[in-house]
mmCIF file of the C-alpha atoms, coordinates in Angstrom:
data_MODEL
# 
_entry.id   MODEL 
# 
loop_
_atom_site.group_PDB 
_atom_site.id 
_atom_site.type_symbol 
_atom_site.label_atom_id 
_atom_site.label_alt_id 
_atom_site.label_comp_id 
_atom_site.label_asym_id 
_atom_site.label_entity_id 
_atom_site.label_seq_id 
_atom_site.pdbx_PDB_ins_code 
_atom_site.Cartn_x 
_atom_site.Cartn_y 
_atom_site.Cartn_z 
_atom_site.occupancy 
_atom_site.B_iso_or_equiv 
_atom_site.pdbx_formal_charge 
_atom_site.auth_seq_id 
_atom_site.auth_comp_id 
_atom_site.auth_asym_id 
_atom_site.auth_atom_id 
_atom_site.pdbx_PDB_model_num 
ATOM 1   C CA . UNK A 1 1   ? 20.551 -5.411  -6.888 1.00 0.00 ? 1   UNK A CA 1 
ATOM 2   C CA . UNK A 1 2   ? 17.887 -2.644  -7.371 1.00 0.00 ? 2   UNK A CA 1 
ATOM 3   C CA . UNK A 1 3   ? 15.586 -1.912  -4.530 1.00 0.00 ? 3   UNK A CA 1 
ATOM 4   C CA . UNK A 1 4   ? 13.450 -4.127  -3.221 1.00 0.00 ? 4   UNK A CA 1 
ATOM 5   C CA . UNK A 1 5   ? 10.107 -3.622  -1.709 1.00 0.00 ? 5   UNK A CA 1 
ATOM 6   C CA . UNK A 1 6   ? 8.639  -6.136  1.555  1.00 0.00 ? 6   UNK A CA 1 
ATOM 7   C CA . UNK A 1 7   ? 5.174  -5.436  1.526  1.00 0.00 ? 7   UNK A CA 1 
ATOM 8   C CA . UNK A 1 8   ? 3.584  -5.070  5.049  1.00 0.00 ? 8   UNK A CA 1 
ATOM 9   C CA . UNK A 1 9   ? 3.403  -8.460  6.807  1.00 0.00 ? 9   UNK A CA 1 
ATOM 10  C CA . UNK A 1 10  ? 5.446  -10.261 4.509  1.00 0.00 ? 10  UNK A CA 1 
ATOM 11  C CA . UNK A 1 11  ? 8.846  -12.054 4.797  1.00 0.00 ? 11  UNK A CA 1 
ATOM 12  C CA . UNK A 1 12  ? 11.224 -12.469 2.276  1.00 0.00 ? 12  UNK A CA 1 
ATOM 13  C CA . UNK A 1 13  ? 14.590 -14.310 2.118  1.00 0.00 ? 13  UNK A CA 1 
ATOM 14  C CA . UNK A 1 14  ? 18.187 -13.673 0.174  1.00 0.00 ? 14  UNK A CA 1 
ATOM 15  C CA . UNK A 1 15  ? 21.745 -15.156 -0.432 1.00 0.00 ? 15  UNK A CA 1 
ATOM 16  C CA . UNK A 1 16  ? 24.048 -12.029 0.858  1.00 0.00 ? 16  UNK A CA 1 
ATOM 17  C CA . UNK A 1 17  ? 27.799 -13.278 -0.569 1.00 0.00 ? 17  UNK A CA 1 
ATOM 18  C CA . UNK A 1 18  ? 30.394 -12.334 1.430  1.00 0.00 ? 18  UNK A CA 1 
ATOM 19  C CA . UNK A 1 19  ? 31.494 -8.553  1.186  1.00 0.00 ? 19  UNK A CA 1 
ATOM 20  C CA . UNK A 1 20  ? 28.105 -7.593  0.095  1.00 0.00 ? 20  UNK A CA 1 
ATOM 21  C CA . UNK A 1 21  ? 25.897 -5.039  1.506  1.00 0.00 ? 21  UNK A CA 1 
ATOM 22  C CA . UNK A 1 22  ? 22.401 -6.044  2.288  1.00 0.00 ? 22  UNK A CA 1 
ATOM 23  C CA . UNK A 1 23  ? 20.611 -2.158  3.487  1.00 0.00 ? 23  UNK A CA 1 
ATOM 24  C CA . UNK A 1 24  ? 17.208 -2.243  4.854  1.00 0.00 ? 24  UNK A CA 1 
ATOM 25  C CA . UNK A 1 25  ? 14.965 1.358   4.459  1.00 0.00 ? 25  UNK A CA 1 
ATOM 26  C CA . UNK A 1 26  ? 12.327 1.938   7.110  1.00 0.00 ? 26  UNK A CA 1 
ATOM 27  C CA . UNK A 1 27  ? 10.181 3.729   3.822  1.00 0.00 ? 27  UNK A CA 1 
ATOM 28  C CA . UNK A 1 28  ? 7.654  4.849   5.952  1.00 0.00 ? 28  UNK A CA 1 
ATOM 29  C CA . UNK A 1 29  ? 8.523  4.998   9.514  1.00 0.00 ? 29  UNK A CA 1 
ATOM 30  C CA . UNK A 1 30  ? 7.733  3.270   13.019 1.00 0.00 ? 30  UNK A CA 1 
ATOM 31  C CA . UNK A 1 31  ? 7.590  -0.302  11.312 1.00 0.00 ? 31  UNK A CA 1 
ATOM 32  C CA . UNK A 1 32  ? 9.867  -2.813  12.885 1.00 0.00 ? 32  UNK A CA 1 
ATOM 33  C CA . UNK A 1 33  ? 11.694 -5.441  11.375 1.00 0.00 ? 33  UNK A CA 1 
ATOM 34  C CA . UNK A 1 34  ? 12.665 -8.960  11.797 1.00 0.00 ? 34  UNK A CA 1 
ATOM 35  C CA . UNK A 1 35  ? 16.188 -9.792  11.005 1.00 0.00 ? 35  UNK A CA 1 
ATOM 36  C CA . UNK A 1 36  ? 17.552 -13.176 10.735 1.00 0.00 ? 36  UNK A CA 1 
ATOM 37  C CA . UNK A 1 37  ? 21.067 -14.515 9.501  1.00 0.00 ? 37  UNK A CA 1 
ATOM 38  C CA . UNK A 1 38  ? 21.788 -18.435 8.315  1.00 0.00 ? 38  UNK A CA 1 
ATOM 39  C CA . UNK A 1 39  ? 25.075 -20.190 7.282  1.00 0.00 ? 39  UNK A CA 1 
ATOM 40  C CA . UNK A 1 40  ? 24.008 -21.586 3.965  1.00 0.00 ? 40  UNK A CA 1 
ATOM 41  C CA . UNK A 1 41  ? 26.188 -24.374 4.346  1.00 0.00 ? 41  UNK A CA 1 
ATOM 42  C CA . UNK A 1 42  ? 25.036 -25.274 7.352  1.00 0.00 ? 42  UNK A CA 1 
ATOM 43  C CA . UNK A 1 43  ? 21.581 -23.735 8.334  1.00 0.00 ? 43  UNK A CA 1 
ATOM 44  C CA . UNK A 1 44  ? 21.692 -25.138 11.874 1.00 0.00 ? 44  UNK A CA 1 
ATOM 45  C CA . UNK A 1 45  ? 24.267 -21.787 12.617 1.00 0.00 ? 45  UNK A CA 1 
ATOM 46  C CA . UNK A 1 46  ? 22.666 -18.743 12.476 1.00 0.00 ? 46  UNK A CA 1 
ATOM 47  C CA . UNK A 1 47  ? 22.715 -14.959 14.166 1.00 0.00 ? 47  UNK A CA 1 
ATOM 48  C CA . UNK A 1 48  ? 22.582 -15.664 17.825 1.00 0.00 ? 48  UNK A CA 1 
ATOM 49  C CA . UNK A 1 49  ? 21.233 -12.577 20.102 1.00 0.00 ? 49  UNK A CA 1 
ATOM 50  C CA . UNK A 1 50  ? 22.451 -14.702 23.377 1.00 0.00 ? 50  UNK A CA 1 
ATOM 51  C CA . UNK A 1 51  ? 25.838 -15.515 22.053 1.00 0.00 ? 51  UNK A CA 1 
ATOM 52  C CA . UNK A 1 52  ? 26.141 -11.827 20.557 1.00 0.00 ? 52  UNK A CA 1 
ATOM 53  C CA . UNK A 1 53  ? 25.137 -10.227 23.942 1.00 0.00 ? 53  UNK A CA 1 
ATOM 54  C CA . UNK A 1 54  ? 27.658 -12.453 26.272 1.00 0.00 ? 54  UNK A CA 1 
ATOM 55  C CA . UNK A 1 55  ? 30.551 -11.515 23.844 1.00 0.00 ? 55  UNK A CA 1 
ATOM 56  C CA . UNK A 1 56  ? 29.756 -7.234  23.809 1.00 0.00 ? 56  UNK A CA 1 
ATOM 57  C CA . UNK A 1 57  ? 28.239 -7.968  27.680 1.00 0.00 ? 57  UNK A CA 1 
ATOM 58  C CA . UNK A 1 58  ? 25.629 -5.392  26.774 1.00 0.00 ? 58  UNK A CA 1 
ATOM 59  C CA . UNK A 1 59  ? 21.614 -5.811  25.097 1.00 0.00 ? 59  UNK A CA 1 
ATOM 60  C CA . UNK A 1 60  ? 22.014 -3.276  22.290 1.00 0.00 ? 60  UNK A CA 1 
ATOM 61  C CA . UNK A 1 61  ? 24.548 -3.082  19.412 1.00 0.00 ? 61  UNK A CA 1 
ATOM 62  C CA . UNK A 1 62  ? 25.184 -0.787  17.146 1.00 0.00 ? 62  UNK A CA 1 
ATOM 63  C CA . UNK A 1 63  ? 27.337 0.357   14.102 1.00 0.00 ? 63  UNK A CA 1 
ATOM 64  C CA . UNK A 1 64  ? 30.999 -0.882  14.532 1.00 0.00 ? 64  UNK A CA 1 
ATOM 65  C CA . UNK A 1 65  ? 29.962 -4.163  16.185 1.00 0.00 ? 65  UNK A CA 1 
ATOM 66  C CA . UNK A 1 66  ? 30.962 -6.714  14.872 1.00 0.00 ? 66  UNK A CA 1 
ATOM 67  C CA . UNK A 1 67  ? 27.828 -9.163  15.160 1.00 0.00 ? 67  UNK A CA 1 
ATOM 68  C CA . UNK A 1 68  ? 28.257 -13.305 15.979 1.00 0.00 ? 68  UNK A CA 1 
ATOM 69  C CA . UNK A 1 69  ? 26.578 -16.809 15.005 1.00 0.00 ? 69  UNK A CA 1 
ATOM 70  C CA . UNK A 1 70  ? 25.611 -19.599 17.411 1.00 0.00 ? 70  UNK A CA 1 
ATOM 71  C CA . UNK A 1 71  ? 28.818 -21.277 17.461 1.00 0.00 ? 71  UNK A CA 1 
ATOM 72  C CA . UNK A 1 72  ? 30.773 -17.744 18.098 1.00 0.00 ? 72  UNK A CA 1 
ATOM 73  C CA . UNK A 1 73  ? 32.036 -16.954 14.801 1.00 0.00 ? 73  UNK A CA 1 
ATOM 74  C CA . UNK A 1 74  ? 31.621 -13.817 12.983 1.00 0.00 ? 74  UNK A CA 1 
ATOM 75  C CA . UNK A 1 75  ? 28.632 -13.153 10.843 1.00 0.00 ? 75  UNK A CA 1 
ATOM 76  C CA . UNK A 1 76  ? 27.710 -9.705  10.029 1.00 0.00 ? 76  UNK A CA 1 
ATOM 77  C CA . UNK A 1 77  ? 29.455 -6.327  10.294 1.00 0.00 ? 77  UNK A CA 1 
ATOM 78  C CA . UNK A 1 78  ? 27.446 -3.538  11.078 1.00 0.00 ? 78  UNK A CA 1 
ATOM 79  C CA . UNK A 1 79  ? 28.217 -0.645  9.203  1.00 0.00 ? 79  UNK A CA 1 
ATOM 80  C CA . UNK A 1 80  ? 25.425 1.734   8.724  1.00 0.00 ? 80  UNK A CA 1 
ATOM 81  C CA . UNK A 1 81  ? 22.445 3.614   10.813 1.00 0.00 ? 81  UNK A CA 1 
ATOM 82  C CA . UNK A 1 82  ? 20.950 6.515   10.253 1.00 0.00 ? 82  UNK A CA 1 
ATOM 83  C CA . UNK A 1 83  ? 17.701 6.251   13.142 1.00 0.00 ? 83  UNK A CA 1 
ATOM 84  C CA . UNK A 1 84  ? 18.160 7.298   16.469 1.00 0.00 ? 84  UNK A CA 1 
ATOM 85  C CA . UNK A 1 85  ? 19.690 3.595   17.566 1.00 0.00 ? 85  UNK A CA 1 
ATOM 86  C CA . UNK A 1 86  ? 16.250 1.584   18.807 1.00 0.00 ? 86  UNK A CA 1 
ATOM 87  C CA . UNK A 1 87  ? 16.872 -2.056  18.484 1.00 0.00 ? 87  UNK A CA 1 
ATOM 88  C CA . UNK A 1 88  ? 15.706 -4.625  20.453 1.00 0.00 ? 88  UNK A CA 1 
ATOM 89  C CA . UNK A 1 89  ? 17.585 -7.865  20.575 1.00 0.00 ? 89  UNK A CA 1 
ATOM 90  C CA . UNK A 1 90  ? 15.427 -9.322  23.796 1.00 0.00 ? 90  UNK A CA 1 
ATOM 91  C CA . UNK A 1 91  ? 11.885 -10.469 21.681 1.00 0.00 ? 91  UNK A CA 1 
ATOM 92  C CA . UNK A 1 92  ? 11.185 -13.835 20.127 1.00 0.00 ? 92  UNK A CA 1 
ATOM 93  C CA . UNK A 1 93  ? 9.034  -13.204 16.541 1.00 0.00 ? 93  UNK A CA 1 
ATOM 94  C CA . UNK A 1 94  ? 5.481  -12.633 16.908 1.00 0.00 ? 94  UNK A CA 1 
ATOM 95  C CA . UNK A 1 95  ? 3.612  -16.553 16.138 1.00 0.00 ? 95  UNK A CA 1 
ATOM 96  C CA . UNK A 1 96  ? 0.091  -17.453 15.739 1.00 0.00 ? 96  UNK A CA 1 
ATOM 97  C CA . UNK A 1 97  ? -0.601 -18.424 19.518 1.00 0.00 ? 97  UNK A CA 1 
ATOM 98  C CA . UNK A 1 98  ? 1.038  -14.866 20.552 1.00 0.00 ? 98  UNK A CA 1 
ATOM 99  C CA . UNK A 1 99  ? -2.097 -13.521 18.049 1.00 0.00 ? 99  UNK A CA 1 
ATOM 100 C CA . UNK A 1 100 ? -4.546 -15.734 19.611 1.00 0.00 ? 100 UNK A CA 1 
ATOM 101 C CA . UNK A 1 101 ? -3.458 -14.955 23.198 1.00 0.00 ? 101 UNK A CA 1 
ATOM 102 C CA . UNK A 1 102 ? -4.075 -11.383 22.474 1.00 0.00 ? 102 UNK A CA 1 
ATOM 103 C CA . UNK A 1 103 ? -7.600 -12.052 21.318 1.00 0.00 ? 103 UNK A CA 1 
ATOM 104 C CA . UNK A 1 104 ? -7.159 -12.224 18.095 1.00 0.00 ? 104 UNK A CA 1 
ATOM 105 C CA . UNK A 1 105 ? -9.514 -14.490 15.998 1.00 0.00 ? 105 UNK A CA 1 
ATOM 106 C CA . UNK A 1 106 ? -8.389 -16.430 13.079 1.00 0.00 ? 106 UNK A CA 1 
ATOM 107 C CA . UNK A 1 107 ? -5.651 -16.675 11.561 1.00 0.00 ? 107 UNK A CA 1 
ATOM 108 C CA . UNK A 1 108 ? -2.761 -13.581 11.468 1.00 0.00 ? 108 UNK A CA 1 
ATOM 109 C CA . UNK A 1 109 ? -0.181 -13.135 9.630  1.00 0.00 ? 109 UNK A CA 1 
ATOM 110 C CA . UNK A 1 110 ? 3.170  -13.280 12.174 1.00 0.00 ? 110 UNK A CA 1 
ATOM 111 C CA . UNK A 1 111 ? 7.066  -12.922 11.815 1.00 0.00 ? 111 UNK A CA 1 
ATOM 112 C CA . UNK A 1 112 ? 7.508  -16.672 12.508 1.00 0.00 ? 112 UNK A CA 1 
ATOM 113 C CA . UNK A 1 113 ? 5.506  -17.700 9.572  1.00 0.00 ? 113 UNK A CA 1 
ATOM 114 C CA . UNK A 1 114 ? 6.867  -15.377 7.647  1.00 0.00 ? 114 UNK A CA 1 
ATOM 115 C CA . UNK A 1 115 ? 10.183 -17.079 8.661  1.00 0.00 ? 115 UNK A CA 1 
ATOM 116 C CA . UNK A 1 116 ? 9.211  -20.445 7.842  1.00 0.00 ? 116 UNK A CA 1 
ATOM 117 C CA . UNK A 1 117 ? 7.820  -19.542 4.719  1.00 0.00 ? 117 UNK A CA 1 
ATOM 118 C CA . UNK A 1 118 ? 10.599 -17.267 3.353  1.00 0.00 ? 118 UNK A CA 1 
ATOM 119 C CA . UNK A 1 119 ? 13.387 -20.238 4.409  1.00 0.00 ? 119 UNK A CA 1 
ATOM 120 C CA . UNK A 1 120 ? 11.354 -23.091 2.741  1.00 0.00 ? 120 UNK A CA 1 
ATOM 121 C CA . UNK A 1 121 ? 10.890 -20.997 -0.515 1.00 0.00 ? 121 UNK A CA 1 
ATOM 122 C CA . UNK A 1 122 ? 15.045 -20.407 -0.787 1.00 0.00 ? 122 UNK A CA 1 
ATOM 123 C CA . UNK A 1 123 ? 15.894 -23.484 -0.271 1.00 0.00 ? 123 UNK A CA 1 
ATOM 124 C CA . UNK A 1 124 ? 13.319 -26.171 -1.602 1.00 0.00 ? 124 UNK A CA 1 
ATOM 125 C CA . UNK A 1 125 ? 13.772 -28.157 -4.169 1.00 0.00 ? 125 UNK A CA 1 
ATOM 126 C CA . UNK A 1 126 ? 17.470 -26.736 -4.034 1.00 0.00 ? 126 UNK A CA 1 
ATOM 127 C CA . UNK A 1 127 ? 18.865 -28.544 -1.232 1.00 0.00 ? 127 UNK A CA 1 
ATOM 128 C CA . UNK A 1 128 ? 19.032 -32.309 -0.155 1.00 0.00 ? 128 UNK A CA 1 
ATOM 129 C CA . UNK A 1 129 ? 16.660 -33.367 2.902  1.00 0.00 ? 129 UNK A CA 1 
ATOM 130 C CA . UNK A 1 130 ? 19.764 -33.791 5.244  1.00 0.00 ? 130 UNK A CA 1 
ATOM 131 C CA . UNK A 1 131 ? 20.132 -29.855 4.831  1.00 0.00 ? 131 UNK A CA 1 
ATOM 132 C CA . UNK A 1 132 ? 16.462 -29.494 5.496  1.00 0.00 ? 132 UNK A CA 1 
ATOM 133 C CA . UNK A 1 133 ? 16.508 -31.376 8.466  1.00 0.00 ? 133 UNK A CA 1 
ATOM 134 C CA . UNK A 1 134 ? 18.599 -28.751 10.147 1.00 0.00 ? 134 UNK A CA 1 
ATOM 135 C CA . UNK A 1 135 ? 17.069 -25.341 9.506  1.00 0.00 ? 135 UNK A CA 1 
ATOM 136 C CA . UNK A 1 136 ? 15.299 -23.959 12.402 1.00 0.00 ? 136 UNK A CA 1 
ATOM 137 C CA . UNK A 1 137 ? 11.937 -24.723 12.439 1.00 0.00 ? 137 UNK A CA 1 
ATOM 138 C CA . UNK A 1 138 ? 11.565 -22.564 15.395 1.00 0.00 ? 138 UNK A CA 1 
ATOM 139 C CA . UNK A 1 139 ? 12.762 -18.873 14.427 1.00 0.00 ? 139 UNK A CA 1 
ATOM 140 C CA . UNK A 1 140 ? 15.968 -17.826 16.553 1.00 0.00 ? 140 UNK A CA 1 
ATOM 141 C CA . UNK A 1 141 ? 15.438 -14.682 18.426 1.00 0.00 ? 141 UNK A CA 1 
ATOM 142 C CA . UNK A 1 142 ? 15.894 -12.003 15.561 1.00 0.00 ? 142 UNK A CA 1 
ATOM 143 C CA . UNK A 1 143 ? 17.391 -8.738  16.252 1.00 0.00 ? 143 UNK A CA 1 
ATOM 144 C CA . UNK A 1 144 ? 14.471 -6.462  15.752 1.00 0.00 ? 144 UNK A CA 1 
ATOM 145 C CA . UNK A 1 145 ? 15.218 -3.573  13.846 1.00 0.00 ? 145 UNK A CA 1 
ATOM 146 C CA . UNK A 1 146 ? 13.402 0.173   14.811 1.00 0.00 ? 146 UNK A CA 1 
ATOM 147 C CA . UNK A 1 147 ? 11.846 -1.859  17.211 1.00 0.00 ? 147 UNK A CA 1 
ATOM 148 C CA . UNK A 1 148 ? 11.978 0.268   20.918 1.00 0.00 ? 148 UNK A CA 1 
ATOM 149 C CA . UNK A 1 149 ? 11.929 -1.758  23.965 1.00 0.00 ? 149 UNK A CA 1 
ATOM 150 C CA . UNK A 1 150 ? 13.218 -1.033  27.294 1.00 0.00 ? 150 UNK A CA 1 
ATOM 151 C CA . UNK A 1 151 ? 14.296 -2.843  30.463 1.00 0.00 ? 151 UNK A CA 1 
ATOM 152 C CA . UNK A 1 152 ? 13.324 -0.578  33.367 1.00 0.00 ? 152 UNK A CA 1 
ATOM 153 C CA . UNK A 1 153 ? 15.158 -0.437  37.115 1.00 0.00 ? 153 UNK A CA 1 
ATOM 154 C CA . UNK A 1 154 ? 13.226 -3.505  38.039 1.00 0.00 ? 154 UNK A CA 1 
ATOM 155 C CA . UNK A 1 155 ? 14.090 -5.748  34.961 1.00 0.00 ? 155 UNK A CA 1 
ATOM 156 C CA . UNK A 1 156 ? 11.068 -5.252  33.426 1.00 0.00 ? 156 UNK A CA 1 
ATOM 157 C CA . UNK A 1 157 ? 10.706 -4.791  29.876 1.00 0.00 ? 157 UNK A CA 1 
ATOM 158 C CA . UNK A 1 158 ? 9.003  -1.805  28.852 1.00 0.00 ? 158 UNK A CA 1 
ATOM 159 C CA . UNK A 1 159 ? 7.121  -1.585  24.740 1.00 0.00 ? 159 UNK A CA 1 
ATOM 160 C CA . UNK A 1 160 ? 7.656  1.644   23.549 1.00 0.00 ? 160 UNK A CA 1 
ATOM 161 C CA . UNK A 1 161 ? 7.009  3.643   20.267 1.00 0.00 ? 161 UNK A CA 1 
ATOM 162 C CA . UNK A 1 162 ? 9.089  3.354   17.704 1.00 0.00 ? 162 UNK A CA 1 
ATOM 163 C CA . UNK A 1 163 ? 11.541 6.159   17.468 1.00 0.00 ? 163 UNK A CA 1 
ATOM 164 C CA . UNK A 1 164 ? 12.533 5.434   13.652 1.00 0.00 ? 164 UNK A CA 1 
ATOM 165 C CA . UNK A 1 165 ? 11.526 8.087   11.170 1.00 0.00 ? 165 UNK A CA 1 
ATOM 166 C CA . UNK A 1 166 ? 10.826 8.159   7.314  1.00 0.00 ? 166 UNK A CA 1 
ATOM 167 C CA . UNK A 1 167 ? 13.457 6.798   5.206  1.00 0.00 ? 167 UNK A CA 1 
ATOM 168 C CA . UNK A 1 168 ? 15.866 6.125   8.337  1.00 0.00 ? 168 UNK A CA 1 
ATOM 169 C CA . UNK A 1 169 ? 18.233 3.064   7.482  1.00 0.00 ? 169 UNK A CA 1 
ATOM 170 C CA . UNK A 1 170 ? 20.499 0.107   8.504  1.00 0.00 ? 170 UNK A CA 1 
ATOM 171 C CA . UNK A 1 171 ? 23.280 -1.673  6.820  1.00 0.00 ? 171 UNK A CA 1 
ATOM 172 C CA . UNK A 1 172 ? 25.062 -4.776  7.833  1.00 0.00 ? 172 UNK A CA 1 
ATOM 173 C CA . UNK A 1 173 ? 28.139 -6.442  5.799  1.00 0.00 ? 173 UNK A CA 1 
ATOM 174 C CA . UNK A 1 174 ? 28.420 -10.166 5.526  1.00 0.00 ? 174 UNK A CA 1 
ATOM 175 C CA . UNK A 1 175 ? 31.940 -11.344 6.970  1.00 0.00 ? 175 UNK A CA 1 
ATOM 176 C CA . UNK A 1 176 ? 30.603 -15.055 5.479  1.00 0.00 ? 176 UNK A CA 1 
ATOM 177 C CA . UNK A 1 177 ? 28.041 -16.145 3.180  1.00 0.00 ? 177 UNK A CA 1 
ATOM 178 C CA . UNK A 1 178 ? 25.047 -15.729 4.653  1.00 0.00 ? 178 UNK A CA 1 
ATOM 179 C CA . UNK A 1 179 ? 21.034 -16.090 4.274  1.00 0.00 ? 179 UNK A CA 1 
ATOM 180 C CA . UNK A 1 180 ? 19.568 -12.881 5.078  1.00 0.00 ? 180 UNK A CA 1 
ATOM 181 C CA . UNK A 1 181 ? 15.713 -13.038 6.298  1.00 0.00 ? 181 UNK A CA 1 
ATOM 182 C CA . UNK A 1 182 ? 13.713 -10.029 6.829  1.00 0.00 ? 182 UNK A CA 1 
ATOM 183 C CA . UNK A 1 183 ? 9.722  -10.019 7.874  1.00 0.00 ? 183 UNK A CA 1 
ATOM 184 C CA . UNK A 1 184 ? 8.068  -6.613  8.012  1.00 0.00 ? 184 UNK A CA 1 
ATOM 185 C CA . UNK A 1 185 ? 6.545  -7.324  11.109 1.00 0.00 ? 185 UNK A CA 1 
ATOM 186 C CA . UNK A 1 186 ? 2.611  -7.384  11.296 1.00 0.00 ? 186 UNK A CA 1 
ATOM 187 C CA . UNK A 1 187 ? 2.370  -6.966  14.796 1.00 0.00 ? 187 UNK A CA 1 
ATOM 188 C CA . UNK A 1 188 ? -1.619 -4.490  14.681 1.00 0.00 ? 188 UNK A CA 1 
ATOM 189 C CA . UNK A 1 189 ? -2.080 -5.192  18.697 1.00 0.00 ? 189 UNK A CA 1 
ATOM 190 C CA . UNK A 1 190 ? -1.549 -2.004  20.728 1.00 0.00 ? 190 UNK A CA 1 
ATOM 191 C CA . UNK A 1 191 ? 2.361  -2.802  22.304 1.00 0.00 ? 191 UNK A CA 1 
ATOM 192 C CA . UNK A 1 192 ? 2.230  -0.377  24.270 1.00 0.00 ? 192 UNK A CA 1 
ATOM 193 C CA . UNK A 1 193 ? 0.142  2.783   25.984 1.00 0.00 ? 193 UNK A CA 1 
ATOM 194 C CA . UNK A 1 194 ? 1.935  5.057   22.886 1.00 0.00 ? 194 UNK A CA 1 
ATOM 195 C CA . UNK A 1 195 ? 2.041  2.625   20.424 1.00 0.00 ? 195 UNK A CA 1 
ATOM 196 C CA . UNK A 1 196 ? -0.635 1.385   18.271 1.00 0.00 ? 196 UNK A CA 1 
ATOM 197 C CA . UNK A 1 197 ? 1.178  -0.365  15.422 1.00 0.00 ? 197 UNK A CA 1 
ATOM 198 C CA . UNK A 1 198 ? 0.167  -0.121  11.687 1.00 0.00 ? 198 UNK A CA 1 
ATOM 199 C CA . UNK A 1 199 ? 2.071  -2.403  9.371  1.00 0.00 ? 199 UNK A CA 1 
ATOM 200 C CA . UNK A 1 200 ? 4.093  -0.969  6.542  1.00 0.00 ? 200 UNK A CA 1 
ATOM 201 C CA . UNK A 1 201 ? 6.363  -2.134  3.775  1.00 0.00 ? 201 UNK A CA 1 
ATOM 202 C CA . UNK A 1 202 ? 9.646  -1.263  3.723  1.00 0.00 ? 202 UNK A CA 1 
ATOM 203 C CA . UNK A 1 203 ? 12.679 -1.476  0.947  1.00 0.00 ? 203 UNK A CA 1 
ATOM 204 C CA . UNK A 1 204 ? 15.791 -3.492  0.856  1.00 0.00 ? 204 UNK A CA 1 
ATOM 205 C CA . UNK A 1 205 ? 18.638 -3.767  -1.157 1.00 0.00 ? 205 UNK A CA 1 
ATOM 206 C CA . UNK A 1 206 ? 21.703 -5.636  -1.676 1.00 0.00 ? 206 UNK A CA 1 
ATOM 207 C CA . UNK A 1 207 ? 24.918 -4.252  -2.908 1.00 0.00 ? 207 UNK A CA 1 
ATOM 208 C CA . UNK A 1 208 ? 28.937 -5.027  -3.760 1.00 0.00 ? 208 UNK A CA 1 
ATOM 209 C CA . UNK A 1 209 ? 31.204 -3.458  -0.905 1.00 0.00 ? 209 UNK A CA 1 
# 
């Protein structure tokens, strides 16, 4: 598969076989991503941040760990990153009442509905209403590629700007058939006293091991 573009704010979703390569490209810098994983058989397993951080008993993975669903199996290998390492695994997706609390009015574009949207569009008409019934409607927590967040002495968490330059990359390698969903988050509400985001595309790709 050729590179892909995900325009800014937009989700997308993709079968990654087993032994393939699905690389994400941070094409301009500073824009986070949304990362979700899915057993296509069975949609109700997916890439679980809770279950992956009580296995490595730590917040933050990295290249070499071996990443795990929601009923402790293995998932995704990661094998590739070339930014400095900010990841946050700790944030839910940005929804429409996050917008609204912020002061936002109308509607906003948001990594959950960019979720929802990217899942229905994979799977309808292909799949039989049983197999519907258990995809998430809520998102899972996603592991949030280039995005910077901190937990301070206090347990606090702490926003911080992005540290992820042009062109800086991630690959993971499926260790099962998986759905891969990616949203190129449209978060445009200042995060944090250095951070002002502005949303960007960015470029995937998926390719044979």
């Amino acid at each position: 598969m050729s590179k892909q573009t995900l325009p800014a704010s937009s989700g997308t979703a993709l079968l990654l076989k087993q032994d393939h390569i699905v690389k994400i490209t941070n094409t301009h810098g500073r824009q986070v991503v949304d990362f979700w994983a899915l057993n296509p058989s069975d949609p109700a397993e997916y890439l679980s941040m809770s279950h992956n951080h009580a296995i490595h008993r730590k917040l933050h993975f990295k290249v070499g760990d071996t990443l795990y669903s929601s009923i402790s199996q293995p998932i995704l290998s990661w094998i590739e990153d070339t930014s400095k390492g900010d990841h946050d695994t700790l944030i839910s997706a940005c929804n429409p009442l996050r917008y609204k609390k912020m002061g936002v009015e109308g509607w906003h574009a948001s990594c959950a509905e960019n979720y929802q949207q990217a899942v229905k569009n994979l799977f309808d008409p292909s799949i039989s209403q049983e197999m519907k019934d258990r995809l998430p409607i809520t998102p899972p927590t996603p592991l949030n590629l280039f995005m910077n967040v901190k937990v301070n002495e206090e347990g606090g968490i702490v926003f911080r700007a992005p540290t992820s330059e042009e062109g800086d990359c991630v690959a993971f390698k499926a260790l099962m058939d998986v759905i891969i969903v990616l949203s190129a988050c449209p978060m445009d509400q200042r995060a944090s006293e250095d951070w002002l985001p502005n949303p960007k595309g960015v470029h995937y790709a998926i390719v044979a091991a």
